[in-house]
N, C-alpha and C positions, 0 to 999 in steps of 0.2 A: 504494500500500500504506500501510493505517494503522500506527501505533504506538504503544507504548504507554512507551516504553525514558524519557523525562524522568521519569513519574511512578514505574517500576520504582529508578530513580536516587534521585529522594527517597527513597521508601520505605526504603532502604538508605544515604543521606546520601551518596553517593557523588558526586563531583566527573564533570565529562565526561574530564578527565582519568585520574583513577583509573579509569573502565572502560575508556579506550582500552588504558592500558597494560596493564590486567588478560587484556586479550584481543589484545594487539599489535597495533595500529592508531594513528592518532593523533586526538587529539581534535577537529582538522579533521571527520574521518572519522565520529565517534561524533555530531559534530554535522548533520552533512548528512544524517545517519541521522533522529535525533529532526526535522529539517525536513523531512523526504521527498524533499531531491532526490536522497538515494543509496539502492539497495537492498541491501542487505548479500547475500555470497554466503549458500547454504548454510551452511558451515562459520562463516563469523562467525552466522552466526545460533546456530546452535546451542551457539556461545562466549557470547553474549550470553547464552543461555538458562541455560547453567550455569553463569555467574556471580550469574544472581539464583536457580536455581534453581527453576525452574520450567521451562514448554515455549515452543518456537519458538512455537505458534501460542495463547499466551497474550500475548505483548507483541508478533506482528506478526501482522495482518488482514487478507485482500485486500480491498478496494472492488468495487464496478464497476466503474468503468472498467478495472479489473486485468483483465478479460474481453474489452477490446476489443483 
């Protein structure tokens, strides 16, 4: 799954930290996210979403490979 959660974070100046905490995770977590090796639940998804405001499937994409 692609992402878009580093350049949503610029856009808003926002630290890894400040979104972890904004959505309670820690910023381990927000990081493994913007690298792809974690995929966020549902729910963190949709925290991530309303903290920039927008939708789940504006800052997260499936691939292909998400199909195999």
């Amino acid at each position: 799954m692609k992402n878009s959660l580093k350049v949503e974070r610029a856009k808003q100046n926002l630290t890894q930290a400040e979104l972890a905490n904004r959505v309670g995770v820690s910023r381990q977590t927000i990081n493994s996210i913007e690298i792809g090796k974690f995929v966020p639940s549902t729910l963190l998804a949709l925290k991530i979403a309303f903290v920039f405001q927008t939708t789940v499937d504006e800052i997260f994409t499936l691939t292909e490979t998400d199909w195999i």
